[in-house]
C-alpha beads as a LAMMPS data file, in Angstrom:
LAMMPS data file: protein, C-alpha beads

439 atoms
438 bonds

1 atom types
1 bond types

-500.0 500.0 xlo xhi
-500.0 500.0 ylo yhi
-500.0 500.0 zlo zhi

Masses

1 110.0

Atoms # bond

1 1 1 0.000 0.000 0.000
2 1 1 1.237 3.652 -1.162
3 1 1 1.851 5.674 1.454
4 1 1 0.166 8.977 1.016
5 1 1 3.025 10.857 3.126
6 1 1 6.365 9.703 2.273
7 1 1 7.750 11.976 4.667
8 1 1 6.848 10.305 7.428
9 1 1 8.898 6.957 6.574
10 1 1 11.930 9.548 5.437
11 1 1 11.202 11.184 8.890
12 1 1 11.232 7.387 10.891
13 1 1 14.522 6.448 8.592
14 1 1 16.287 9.333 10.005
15 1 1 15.626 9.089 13.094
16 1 1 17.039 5.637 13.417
17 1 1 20.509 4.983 15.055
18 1 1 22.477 3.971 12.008
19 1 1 20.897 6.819 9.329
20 1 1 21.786 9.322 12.412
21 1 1 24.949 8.259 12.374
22 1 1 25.521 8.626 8.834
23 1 1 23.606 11.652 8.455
24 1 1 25.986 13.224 11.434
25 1 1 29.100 12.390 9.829
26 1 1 28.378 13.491 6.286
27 1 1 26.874 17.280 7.499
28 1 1 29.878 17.606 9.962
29 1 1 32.145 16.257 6.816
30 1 1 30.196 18.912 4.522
31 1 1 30.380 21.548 7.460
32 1 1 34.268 21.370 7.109
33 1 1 34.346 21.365 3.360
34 1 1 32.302 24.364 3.105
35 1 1 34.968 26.295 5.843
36 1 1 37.758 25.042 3.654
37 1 1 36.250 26.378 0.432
38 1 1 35.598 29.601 2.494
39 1 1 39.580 29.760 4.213
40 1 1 41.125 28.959 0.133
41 1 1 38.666 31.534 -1.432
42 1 1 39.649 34.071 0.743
43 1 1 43.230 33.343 0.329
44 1 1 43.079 34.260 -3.347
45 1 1 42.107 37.696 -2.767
46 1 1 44.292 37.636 0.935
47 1 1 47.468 37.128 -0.887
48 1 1 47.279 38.621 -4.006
49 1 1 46.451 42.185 -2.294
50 1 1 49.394 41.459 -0.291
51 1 1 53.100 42.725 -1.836
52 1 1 56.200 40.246 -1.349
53 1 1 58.173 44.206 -0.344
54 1 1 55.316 44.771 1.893
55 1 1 55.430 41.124 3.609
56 1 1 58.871 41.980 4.151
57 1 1 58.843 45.346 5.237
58 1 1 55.597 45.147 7.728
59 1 1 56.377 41.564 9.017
60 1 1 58.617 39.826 11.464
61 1 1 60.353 36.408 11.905
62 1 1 57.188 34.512 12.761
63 1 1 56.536 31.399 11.325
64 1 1 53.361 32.365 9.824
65 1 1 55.114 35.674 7.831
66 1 1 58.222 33.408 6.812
67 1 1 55.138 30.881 5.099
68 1 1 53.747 34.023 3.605
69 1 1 56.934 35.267 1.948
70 1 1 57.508 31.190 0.476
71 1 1 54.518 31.499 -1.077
72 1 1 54.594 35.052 -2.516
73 1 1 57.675 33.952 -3.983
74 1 1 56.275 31.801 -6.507
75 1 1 52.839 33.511 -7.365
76 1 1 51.993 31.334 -10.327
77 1 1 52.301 28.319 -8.142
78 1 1 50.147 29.501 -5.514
79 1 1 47.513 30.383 -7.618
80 1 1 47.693 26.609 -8.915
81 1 1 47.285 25.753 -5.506
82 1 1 44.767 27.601 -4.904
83 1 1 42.299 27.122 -7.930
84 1 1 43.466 22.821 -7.527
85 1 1 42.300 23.105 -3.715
86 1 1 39.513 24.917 -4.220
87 1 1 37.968 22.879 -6.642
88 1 1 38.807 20.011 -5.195
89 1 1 36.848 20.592 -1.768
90 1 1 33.966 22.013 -3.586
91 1 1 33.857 19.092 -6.151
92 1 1 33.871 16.564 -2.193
93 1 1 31.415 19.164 -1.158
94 1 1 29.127 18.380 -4.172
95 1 1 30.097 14.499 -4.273
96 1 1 29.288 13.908 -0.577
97 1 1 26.066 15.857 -0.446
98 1 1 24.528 14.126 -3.665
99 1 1 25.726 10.701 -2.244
100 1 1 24.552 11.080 1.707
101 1 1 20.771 12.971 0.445
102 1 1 20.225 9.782 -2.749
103 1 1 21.086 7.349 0.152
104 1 1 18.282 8.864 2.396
105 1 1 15.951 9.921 -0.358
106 1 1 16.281 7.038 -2.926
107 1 1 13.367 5.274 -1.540
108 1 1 10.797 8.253 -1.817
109 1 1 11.690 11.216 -4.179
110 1 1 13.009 10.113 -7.592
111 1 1 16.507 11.281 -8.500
112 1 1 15.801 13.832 -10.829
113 1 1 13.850 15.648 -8.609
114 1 1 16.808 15.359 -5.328
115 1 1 19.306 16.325 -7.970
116 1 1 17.170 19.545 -9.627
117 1 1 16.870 20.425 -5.676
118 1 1 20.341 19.686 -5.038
119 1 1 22.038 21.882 -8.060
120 1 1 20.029 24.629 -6.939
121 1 1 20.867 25.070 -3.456
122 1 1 24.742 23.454 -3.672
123 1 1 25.238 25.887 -5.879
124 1 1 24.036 29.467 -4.179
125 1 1 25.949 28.002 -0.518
126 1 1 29.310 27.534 -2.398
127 1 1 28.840 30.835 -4.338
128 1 1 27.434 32.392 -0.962
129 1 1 29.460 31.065 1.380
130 1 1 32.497 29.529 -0.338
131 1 1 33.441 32.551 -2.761
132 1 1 31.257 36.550 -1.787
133 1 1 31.458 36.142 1.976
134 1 1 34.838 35.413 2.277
135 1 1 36.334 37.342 -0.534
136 1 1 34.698 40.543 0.802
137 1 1 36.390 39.922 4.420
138 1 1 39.665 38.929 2.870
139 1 1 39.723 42.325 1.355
140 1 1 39.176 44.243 4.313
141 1 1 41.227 42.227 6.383
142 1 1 43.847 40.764 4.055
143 1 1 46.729 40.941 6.302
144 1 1 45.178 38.489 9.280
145 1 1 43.329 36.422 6.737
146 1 1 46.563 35.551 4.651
147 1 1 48.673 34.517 8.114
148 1 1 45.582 32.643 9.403
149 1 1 45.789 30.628 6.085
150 1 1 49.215 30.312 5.957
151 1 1 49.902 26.959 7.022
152 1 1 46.898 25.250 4.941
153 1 1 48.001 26.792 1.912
154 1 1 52.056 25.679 2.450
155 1 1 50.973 22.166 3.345
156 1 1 48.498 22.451 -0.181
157 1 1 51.221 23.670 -1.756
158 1 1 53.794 21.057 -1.254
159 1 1 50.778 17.963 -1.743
160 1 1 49.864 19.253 -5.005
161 1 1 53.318 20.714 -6.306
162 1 1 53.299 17.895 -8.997
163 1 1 50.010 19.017 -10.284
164 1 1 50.613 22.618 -10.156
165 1 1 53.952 22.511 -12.271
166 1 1 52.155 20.480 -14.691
167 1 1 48.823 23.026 -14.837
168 1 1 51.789 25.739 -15.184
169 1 1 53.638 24.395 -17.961
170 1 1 50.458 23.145 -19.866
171 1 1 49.012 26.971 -18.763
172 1 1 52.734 27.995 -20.667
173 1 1 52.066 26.471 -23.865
174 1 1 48.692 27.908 -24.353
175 1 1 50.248 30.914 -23.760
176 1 1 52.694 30.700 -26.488
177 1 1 50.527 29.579 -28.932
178 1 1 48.020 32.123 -28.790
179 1 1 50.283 34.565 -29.010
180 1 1 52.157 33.017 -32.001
181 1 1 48.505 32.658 -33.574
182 1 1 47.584 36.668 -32.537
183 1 1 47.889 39.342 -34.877
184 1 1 50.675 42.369 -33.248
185 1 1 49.706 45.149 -35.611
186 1 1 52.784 46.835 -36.224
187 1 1 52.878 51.091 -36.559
188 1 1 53.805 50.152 -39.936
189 1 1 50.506 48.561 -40.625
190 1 1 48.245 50.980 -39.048
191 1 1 49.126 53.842 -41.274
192 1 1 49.411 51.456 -44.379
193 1 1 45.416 50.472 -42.837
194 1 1 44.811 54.389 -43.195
195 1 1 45.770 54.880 -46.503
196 1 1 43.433 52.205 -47.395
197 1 1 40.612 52.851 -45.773
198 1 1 40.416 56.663 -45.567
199 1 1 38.156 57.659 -49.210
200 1 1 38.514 60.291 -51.364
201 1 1 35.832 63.185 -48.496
202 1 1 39.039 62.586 -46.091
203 1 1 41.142 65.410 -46.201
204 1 1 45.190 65.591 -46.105
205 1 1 44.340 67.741 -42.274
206 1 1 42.066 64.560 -41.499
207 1 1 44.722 62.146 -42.247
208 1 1 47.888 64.156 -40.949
209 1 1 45.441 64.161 -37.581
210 1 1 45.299 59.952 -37.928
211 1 1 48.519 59.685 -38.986
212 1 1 49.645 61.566 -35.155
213 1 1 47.567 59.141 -33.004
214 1 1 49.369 56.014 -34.568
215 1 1 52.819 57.079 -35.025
216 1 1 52.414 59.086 -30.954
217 1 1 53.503 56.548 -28.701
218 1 1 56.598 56.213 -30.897
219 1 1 58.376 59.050 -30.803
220 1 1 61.346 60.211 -28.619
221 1 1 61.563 63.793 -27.332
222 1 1 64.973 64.301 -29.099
223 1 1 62.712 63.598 -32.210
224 1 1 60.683 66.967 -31.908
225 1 1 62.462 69.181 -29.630
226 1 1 63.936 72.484 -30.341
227 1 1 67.795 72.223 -29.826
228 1 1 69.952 73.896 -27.814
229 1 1 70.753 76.111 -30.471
230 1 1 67.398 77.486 -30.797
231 1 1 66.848 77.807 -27.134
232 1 1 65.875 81.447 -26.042
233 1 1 67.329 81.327 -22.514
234 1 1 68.882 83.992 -20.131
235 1 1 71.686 84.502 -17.402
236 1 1 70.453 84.484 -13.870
237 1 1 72.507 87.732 -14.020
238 1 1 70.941 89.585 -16.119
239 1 1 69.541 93.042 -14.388
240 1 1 65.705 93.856 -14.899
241 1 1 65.925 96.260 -17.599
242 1 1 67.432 94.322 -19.959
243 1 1 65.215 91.169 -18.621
244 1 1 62.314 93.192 -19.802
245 1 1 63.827 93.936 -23.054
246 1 1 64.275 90.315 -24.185
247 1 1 61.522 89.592 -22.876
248 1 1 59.980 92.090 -25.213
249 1 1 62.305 90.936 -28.413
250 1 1 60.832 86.920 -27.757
251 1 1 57.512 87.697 -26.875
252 1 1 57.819 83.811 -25.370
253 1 1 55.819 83.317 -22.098
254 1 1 58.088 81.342 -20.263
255 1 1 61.919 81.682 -20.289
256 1 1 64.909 79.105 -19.008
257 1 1 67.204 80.902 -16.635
258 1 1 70.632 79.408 -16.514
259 1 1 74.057 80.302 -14.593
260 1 1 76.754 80.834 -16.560
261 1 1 75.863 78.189 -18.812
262 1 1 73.356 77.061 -20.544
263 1 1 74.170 73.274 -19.111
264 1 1 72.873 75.121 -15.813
265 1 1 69.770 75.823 -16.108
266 1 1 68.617 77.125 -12.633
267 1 1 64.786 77.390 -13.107
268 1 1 62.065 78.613 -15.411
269 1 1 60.971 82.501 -15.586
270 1 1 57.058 82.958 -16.274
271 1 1 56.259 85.835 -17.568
272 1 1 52.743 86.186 -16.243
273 1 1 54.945 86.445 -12.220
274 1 1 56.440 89.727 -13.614
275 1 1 53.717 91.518 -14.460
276 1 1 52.838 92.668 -10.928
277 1 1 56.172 94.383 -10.907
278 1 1 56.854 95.088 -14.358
279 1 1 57.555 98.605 -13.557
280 1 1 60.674 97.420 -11.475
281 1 1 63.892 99.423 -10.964
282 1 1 67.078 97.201 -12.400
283 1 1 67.737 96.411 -8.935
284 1 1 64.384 94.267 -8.444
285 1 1 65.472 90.544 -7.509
286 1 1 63.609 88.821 -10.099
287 1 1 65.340 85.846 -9.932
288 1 1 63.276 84.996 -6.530
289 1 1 60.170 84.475 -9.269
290 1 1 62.102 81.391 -11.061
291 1 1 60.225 77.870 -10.510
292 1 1 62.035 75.035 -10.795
293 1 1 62.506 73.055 -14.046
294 1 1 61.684 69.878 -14.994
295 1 1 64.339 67.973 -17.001
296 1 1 63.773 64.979 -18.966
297 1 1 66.259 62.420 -20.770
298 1 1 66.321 62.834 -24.655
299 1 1 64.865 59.010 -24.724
300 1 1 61.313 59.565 -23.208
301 1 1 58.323 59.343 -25.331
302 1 1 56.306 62.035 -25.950
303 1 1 53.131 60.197 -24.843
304 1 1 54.631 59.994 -21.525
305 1 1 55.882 63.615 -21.367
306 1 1 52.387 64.395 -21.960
307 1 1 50.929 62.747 -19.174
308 1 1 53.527 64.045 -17.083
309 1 1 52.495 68.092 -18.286
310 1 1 48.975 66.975 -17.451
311 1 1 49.874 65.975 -13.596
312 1 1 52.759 68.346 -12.939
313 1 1 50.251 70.945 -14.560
314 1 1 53.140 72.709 -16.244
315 1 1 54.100 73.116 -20.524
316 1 1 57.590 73.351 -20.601
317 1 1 60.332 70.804 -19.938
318 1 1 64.211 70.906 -20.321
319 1 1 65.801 68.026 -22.230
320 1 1 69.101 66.772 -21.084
321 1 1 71.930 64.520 -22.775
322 1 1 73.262 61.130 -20.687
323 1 1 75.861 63.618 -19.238
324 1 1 73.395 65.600 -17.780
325 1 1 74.353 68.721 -20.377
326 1 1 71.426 70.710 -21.645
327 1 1 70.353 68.967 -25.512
328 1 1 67.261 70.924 -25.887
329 1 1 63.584 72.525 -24.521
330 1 1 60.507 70.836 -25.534
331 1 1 57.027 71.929 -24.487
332 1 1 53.533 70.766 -24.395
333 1 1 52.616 72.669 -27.619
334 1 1 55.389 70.626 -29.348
335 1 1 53.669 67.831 -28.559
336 1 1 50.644 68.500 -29.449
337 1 1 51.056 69.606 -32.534
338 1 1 52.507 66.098 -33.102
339 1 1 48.662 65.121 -33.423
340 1 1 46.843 68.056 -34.750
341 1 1 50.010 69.676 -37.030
342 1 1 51.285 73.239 -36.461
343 1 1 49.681 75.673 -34.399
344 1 1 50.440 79.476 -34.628
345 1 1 49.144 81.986 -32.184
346 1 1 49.406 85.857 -32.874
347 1 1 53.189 86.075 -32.229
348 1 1 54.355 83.094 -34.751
349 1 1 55.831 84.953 -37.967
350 1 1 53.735 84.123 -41.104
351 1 1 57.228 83.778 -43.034
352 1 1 58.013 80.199 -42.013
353 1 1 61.692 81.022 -41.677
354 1 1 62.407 76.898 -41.640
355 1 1 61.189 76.383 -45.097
356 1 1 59.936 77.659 -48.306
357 1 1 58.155 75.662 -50.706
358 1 1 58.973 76.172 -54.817
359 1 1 56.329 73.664 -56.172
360 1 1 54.640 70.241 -55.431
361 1 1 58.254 68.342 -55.561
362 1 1 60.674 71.177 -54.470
363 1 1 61.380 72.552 -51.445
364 1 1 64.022 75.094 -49.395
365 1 1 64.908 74.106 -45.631
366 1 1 66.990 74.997 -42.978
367 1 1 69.569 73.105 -41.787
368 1 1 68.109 72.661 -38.392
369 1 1 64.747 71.467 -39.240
370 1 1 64.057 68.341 -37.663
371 1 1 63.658 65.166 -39.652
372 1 1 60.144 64.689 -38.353
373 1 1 59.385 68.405 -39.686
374 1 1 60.667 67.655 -43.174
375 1 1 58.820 64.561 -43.096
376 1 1 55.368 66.648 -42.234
377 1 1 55.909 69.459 -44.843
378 1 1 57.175 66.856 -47.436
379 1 1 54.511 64.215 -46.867
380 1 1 56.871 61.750 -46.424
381 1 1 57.490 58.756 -44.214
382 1 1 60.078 59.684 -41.464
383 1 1 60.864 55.375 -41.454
384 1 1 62.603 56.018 -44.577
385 1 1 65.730 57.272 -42.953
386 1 1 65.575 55.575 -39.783
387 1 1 68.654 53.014 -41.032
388 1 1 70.642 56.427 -42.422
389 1 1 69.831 58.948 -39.764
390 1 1 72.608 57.599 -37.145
391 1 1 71.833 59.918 -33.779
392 1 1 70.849 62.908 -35.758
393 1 1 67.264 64.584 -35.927
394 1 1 67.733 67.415 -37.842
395 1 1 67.980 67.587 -41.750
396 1 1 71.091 68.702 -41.969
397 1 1 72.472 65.978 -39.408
398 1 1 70.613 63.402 -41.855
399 1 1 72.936 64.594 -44.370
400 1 1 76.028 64.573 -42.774
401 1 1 75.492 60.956 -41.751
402 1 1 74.738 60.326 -45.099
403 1 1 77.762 62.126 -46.547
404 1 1 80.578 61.516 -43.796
405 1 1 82.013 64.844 -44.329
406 1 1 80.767 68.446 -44.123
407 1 1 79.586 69.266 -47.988
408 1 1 80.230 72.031 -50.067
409 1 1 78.108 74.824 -51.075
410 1 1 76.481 73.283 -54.460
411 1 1 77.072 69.781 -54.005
412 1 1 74.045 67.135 -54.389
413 1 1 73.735 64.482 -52.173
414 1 1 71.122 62.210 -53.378
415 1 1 69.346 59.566 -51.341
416 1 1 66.497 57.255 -52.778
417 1 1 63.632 59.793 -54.078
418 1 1 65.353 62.429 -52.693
419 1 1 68.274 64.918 -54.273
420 1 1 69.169 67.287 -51.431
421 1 1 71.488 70.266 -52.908
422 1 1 73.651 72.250 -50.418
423 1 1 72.632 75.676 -51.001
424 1 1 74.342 77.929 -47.846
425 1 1 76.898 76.162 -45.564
426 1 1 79.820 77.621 -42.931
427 1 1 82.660 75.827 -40.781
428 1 1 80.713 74.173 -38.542
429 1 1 77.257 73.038 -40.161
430 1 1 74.976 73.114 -43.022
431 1 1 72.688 76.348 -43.187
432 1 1 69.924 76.168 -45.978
433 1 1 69.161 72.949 -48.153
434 1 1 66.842 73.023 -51.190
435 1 1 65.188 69.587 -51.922
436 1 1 64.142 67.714 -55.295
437 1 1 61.722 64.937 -54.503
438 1 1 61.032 62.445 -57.466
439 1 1 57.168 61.306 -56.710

Bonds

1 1 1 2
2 1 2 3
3 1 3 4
4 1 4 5
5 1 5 6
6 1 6 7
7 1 7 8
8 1 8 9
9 1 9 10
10 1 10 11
11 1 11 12
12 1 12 13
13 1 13 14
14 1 14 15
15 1 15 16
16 1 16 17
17 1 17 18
18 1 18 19
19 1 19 20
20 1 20 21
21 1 21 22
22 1 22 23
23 1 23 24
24 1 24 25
25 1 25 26
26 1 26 27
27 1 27 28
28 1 28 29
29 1 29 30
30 1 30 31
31 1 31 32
32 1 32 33
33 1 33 34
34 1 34 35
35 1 35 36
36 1 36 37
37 1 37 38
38 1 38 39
39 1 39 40
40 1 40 41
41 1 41 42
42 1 42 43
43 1 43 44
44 1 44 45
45 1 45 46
46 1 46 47
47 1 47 48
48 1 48 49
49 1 49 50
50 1 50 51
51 1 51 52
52 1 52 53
53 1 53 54
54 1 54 55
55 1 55 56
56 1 56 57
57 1 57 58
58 1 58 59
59 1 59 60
60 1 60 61
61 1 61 62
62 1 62 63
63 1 63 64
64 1 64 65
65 1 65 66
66 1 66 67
67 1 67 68
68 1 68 69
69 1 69 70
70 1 70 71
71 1 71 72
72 1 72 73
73 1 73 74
74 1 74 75
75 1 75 76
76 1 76 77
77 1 77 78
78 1 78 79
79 1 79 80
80 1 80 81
81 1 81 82
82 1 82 83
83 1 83 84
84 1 84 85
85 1 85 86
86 1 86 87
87 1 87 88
88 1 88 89
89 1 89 90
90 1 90 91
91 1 91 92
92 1 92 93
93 1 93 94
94 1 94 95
95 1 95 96
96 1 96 97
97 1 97 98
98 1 98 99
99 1 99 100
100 1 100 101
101 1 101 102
102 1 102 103
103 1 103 104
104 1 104 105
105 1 105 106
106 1 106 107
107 1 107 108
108 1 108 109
109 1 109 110
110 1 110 111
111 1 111 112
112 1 112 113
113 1 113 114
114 1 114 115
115 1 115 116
116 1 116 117
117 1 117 118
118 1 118 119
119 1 119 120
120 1 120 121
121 1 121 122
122 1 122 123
123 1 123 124
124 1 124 125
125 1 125 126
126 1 126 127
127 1 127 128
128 1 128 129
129 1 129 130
130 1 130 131
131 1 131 132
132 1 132 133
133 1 133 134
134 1 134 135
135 1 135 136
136 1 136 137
137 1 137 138
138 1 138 139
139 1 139 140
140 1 140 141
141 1 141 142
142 1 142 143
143 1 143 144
144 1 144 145
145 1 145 146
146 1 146 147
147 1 147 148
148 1 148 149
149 1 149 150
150 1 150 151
151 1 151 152
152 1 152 153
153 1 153 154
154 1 154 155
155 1 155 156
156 1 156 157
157 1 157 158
158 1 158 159
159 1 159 160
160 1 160 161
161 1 161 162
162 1 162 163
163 1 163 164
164 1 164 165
165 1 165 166
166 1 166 167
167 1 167 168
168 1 168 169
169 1 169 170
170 1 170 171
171 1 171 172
172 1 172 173
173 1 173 174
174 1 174 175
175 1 175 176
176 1 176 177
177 1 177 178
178 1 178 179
179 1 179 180
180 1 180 181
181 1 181 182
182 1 182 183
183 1 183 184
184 1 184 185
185 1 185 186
186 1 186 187
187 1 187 188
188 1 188 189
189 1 189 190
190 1 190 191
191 1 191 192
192 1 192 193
193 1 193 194
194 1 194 195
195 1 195 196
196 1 196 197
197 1 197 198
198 1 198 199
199 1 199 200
200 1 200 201
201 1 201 202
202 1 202 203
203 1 203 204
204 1 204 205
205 1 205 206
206 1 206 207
207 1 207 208
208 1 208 209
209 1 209 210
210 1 210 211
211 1 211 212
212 1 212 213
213 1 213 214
214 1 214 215
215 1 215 216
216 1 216 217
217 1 217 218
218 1 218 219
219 1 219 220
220 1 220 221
221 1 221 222
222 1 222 223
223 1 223 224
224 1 224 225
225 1 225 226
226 1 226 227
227 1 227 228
228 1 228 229
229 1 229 230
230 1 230 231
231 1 231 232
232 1 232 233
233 1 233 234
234 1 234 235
235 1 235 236
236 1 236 237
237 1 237 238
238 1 238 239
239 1 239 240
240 1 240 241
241 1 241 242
242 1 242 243
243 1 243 244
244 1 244 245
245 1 245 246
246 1 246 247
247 1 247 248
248 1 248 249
249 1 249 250
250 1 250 251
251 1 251 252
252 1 252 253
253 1 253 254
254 1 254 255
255 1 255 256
256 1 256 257
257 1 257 258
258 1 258 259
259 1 259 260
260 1 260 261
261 1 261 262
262 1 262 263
263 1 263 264
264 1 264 265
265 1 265 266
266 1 266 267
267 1 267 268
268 1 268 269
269 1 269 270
270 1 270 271
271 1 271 272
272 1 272 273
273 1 273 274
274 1 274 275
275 1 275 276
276 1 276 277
277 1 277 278
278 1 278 279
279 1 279 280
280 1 280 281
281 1 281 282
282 1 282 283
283 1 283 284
284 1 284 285
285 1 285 286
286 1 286 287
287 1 287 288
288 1 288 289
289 1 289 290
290 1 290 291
291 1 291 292
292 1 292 293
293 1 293 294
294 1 294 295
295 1 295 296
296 1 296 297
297 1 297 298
298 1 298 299
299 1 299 300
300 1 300 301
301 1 301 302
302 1 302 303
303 1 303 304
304 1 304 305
305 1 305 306
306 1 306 307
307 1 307 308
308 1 308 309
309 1 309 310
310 1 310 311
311 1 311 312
312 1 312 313
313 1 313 314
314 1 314 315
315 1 315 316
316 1 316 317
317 1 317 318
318 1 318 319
319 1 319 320
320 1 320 321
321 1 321 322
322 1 322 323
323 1 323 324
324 1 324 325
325 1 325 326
326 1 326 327
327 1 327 328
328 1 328 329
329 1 329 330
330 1 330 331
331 1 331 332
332 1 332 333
333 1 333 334
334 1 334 335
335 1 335 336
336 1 336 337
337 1 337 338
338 1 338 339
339 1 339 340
340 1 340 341
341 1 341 342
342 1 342 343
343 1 343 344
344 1 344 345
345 1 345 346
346 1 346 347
347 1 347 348
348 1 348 349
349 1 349 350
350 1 350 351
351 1 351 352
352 1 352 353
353 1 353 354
354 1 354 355
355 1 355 356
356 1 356 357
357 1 357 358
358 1 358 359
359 1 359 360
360 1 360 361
361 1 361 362
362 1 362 363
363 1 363 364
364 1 364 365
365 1 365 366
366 1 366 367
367 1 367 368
368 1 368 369
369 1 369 370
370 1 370 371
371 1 371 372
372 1 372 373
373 1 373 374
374 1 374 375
375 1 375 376
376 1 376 377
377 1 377 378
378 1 378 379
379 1 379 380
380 1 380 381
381 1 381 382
382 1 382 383
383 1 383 384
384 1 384 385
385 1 385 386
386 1 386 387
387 1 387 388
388 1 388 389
389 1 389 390
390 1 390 391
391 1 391 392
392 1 392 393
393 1 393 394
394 1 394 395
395 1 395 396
396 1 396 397
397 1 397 398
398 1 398 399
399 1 399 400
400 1 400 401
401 1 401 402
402 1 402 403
403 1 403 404
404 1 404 405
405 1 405 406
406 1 406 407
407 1 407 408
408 1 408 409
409 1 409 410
410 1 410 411
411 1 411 412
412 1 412 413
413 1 413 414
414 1 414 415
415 1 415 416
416 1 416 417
417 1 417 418
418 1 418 419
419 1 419 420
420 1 420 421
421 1 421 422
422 1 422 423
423 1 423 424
424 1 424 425
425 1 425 426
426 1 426 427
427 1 427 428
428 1 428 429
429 1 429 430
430 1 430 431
431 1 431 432
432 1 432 433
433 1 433 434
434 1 434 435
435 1 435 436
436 1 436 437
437 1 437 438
438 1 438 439
């Protein structure tokens, strides 16, 4: 005969000696499991907030802080450890409640129905309790948490060392393979993508703009700096009146002070802090307006730079050689106009001293126009003399490189698509350079 309330026989099974026994052991196994789970989720996020320098610095010679620094040591290994023990207590946890709740259910729910219950509720206490609960006090508390869980996780880690170099070589090859199988687009490609997929309504300003944001990240501040030869800069000694007067002649807004040298440079004039005083005798002590400079090595990129200007809050920055000499002055404007080409304000000089153009394919430079310039005005690719260019940024360094010696006035020096005729030269460098470019 059915009967009508299966619970009641579940109810009289349980309460027998040898199902209580059973039923004791497994939720006191499952107790522990779900604990363990709890102690090697939290570890996770214990340790790996946890710095080996900070272990080192904030601990002592405990036993406990000497586990923690063994561990930190090897961080790919412990996080074997941990994902292997982890899943292996909440795979038991999963194993030992199906098995115990089938045993006492199998004669009056069907297994579907224990299992659909089962999945359900295994699943939200080992999310619950095994993974948000602990995780969130391991963050607050990392420090006790990781000490606490010290000497489980050493004893894990030496049990399942076998396991976890194999999971971190097989973890290795994956590795390597996808990235033999990924695609590194190269700068090279990007602007070869541009070409092709800018249409005929994108304008040369549009694509110059493009062009900036790939090639950014590449370039060096030597690359697009104003050398020291073009530096405006004054001597600390220099009495007010005549401050006032070069100031006048520049018209620049900010000013490198140097002592005796210009490999000195003792701070950075603003203009702006004089005008409260501007009508000074030549006795005022301007010099106590200087702020300091900020120097930067001839290798930095100019994406960098940038994000420096934006958090020291300042536009101007002193390059220096790897002697520590003064190479050149570079300043936020520079950089910018890396991106969205040449900006002039009211004071830039409409003649365009640097260059003059004579038609689509000829062209008149200085000397001391950077490569990267020549390359902008020219519409040329500044890789093409990367192998040629030795140390030098400027056109006429380009050519000296490419001629050994200093050239005559009138002699060509010709260079792929590119016939460079020495127009204006002295002793010591090349002055003016006109420029035949065969399209």
């Amino acid at each position: 005969m059915d009967d009508p309330f299966p619970g009641t026989y579940l109810l009289a099974a349980l309460i027998s000696g040898p199902e209580i026994s059973f039923l004791a052991i497994n939720l006191a196994l499952i107790i522990l499991l779900f604990i363990g789970s709890a102690l090697v989720s939290g570890s996770e996020v214990a340790y790996f907030s946890l710095s080996l320098d900070q272990v080192i610095s904030e601990g002592d010679d405990s036993p406990h802080n000497k586990r923690i620094i063994h561990l930190l040591t090897n961080p790919n290994k412990l996080l074997a450890t941990i994902l292997i023990l982890n899943n292996f207590i909440n795979i038991s946890i999963v194993m030992i409640t199906t098995y115990a709740t089938l045993r006492l259910t199998a004669p009056y729910f069907s297994p579907e129905t224990v299992l659909g219950i089962l999945t359900i509720t295994i699943t939200f206490l080992i999310v619950f309790i095994g993974e948000i609960v602990p995780k969130v006090y391991a963050n607050q508390n990392n420090w006790s948490f990781a000490q606490k869980t010290s000497k489980l996780l050493s004893i894990s880690n030496d049990i399942f060392s076998p396991l976890s170099w194999l999971l971190i070589k097989v973890s290795h090859v994956l590795e390597t393979r996808i990235e033999r199988k990924g695609y590194n687009v190269s700068v090279e490609e990007l602007n070869e993508a541009l070409e092709i997929t800018t249409n005929k309504e994108t304008t040369e300003e549009e694509k110059g703009i493009l062009k900036g944001i790939v090639n950014f990240g590449t370039l060096s501040v030597k690359q697009i700096m104003k050398s020291r030869m073009d530096i405006t800069a004054l001597d600390i000694q220099t009495d007010f009146h005549e401050l006032m007067n070069q100031i006048n002649k520049t018209g620049y807004s900010r000013i490198p002070i140097y002592k005796e040298t210009i490999d000195n440079i003792e701070g950075i004039l603003y203009i702006k802090d004089l005008l409260p005083n501007i009508n000074g005798d030549e006795n005022y002590q301007w010099q106590d307006l200087l702020r300091p400079g900020f120097f930067v090595p001839e290798t930095k990129k100019i994406d960098t730079l940038f994000k420096d200007f934006q958090e020291r809050r300042i536009h101007i920055a002193i390059v220096v050689d790897e002697y520590g000499g003064t190479s050149g002055l570079i300043t936020m404007e520079d950089v910018i106009e890396e991106i969205v080409g040449e900006i002039n304000d009211e004071f830039d000089e409409e003649t365009d001293a640097e260059f003059k153009k004579i038609d689509a394919n000829t062209f008149i430079f200085e000397g001391k126009t950077s490569i990267m310039d020549f390359c902008k005005i020219t519409n040329v690719d500044h890789r093409v003399f990367e192998e040629v260019k030795g140390e030098s940024e400027s056109l006429g360094g380009l050519l000296l490189e490419i001629n050994a010696t200093l050239p005559y006035a009138g002699e060509k020096i010709i260079f792929d698509r590119y016939t460079f005729v020495i127009t204006s030269v002295n002793e010591k460098r090349i002055k003016k350079i006109r420029v035949v470019i065969k399209r």
